[in-house]
N, C-alpha and C positions, 0 to 999 in steps of 0.2 A: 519856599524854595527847598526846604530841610523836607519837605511831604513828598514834592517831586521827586528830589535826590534818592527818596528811600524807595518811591514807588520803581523809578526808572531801575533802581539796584535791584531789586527782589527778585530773586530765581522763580518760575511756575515750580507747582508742585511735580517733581518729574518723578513719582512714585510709579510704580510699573503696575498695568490693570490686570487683576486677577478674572483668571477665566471662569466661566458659569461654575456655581458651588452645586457640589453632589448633595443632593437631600436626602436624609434620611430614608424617605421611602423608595425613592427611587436603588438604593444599597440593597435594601433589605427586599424587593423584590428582583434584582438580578439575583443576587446569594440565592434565595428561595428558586429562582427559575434554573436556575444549576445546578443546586442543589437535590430537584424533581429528577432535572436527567444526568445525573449521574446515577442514583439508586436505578433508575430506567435501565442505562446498563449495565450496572456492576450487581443487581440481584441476581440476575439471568445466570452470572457465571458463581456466584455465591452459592445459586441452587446447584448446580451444574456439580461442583465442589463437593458440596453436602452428598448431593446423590452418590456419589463415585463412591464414599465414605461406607457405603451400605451394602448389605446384601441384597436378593430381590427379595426375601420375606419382608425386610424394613423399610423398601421404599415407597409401602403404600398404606402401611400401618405407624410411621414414626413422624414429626411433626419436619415436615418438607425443606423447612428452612432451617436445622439443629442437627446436631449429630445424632448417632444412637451407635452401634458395637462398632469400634474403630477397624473396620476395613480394609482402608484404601490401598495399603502396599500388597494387601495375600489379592485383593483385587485384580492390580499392572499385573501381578506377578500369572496371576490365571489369564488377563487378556495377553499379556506377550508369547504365551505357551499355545496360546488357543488355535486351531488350525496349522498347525506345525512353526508357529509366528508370522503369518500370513499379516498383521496389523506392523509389524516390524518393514516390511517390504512394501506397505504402503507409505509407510510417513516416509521409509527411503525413496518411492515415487514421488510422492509431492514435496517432498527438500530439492532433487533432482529436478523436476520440471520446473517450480517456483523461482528456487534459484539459478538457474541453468538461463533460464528464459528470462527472467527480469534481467540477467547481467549483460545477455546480448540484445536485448530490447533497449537495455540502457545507452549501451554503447550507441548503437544502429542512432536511436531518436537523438542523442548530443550530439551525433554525426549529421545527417540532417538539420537539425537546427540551428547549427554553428552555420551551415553551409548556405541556410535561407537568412540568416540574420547577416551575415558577412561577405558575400559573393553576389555581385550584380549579375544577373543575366536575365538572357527573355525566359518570359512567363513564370516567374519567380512568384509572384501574386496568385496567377492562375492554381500554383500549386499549393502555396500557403491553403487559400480557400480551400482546395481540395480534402489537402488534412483536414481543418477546421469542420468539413462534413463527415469527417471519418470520425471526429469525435462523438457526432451525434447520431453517430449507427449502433446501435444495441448490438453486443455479440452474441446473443441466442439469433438476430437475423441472419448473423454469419454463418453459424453451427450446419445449418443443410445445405446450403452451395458449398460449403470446405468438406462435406463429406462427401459429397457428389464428385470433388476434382481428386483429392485423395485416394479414393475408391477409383477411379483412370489408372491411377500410378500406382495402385497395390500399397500404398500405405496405411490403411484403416488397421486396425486393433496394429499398430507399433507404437512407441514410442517418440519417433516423430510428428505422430498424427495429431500430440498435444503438442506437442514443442512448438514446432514449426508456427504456429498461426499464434504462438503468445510472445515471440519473437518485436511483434507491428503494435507500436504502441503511437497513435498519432495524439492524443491529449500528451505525450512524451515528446515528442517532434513541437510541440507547440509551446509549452512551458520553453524548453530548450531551448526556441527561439526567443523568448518574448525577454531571457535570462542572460544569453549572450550577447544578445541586442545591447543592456542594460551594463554589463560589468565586464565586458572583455573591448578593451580600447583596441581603434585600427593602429595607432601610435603601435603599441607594442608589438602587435602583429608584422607590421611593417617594419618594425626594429629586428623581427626573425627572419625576414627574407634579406634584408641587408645583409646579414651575418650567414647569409646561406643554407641557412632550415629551410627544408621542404614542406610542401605545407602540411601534408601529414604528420612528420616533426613537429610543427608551430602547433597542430590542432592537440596530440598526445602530450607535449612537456609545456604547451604555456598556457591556452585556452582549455584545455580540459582541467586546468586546476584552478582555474579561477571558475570555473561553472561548476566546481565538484559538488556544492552544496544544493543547486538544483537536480543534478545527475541523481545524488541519493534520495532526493525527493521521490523520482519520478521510477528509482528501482524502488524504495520502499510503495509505493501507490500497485508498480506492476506485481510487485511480489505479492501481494495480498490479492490482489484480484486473481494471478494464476490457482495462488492456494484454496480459495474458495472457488475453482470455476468448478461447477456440475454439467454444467449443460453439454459442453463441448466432448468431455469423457464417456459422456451417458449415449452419446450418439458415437462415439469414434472406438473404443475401444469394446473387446467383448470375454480376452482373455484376463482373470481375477489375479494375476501376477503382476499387470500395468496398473491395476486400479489404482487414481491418486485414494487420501487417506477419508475425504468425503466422500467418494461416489461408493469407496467399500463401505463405508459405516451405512450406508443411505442400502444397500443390497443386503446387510446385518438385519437393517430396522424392519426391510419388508419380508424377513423370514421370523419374525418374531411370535407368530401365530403356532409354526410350527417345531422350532426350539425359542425359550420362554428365558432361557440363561442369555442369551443374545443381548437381553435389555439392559443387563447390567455393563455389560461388556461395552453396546453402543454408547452407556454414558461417561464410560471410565475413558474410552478411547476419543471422546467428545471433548473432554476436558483436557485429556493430553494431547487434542490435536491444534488447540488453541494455542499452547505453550510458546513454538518455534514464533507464532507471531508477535507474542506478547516481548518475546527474549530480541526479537527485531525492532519491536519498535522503542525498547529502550536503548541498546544498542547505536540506534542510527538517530534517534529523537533530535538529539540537540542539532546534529545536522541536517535534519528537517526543518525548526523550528529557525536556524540561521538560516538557508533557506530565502524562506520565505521573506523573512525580514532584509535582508542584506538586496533582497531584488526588486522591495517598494522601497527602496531611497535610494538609490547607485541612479 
């Protein structure tokens, strides 16, 4: 009886199961595979650095990766002067268009996207799909039909003629939905129009700030692709006062046969034209990095 009493009494072991154990090797080859790509991208700019550091006599006689006569300020100081500061009015082009154009591509794609994630109407899907093919059109396909239609209207070599088409961001339109879908309740929505907000009101003061964190995702993504686009510039533009800060460095590099100082200049202005990204994405990082996270669990 006292065997039963004790059996019947006994608790199960309710210890809680530990999840699969990390192995040793399995650690030590992530580390190692991260390890590979990080140096992958941070020598590139290390060299990039060193070079700047140099004159042209030292950057092909001194060891590529190390200093030798410290440089780099009488360097800016000769590329900011160079061509009357011509390299000055490019990084103000491409802060201008980068910025200018991610802000209203920002805007534009949370507007759409709030607008497919939260509004019933026909052919709502038809046009989801739509975007989702616009994602997977390369914009160099774009580059000769937008100069063909811009060229109608006399806007090639403006201004506009980069703007204007970095404006349309549909991988922005998509996140945007997939985000508001996710974190912006109809409850609350519905709590704005009772109280008499418009829905423009409801979309600027209540749904735009619960989606802020994907919005910066998807300006931080735009910014960087407008700052690096070549293609679009190299065909639309012709006067050397538009140039963004890469397609002038890239017109530097291919005069290098014939002024040989140019070389030094493209790499000092190489490495300062990386900076405004590097200064953004620390900037906006965390709210990149919430983001993403805040929209796989909502």
């Amino acid at each position: 009886m006292s065997l039963l009493t004790r059996t019947a009494g006994a608790t199960p072991d309710l210890a809680p199961s530990r999840g699969p154990r990390e192995s040793l090797l399995s650690r030590g080859a992530a580390l190692l595979v991260m390890g590979v790509f990080t140096l992958y991208f941070l020598v590139p700019i290390w060299w990039l650095f060193i070079a700047s550091t140099k004159d042209r006599g030292d950057l092909l006689t001194t060891n590529p990766l190390w200093f030798a006569d410290g440089n780099f300020f009488a360097n800016i100081g000769d590329l900011l002067n160079y061509g009357g500061g011509i390299y000055v009015r490019w990084i103000g082009n491409s802060i201008a268009y980068a910025g200018l154009g991610a802000l209203l591509a920002t805007i534009f794609a949370g507007m759409c996207g709030y607008a497919l994630a939260k509004y019933r109407f026909r052919g709502r899907e038809t046009y989801f799909n739509i975007v989702l093919g616009g994602v997977l059109v390369p914009a160099t396909a774009l580059a000769l039909p937008l100069f063909l239609l811009f060229s109608q209207v006399n806007l090639t070599n403006t201004f506009w003629a980069v703007l204007l088409p970095s404006i349309v961001s549909p991988f922005g339109v998509y996140l945007s939905r997939i985000y508001a879908s996710a974190s912006v309740p109809d409850e609350l929505i519905e709590a704005g129009r009772i109280d008499g907000a418009s829905e423009v009101r409801t979309f600027f003061t209540i749904s735009m700030r619960l989606m802020m964190p994907a919005l910066i995702t998807v300006f931080l993504f735009q910014f960087v692709a407008i700052w690096n686009n070549f293609f679009l510039p190299l065909i639309m533009l012709r006067s050397e006062e538009l140039f963004p800060v890469t397609f002038g460095l890239y017109t530097w590099n291919t005069q290098l046969n014939q002024i040989p100082e140019l070389r030094t200049y493209v790499l000092v202005g190489s490495f300062l034209s990386i900076v405004p990204l590097i200064a953004a994405f620390l900037l906006l990082q965390r709210f990149w990095r919430n983001g993403l996270g805040s929209g796989s669990v909502k």
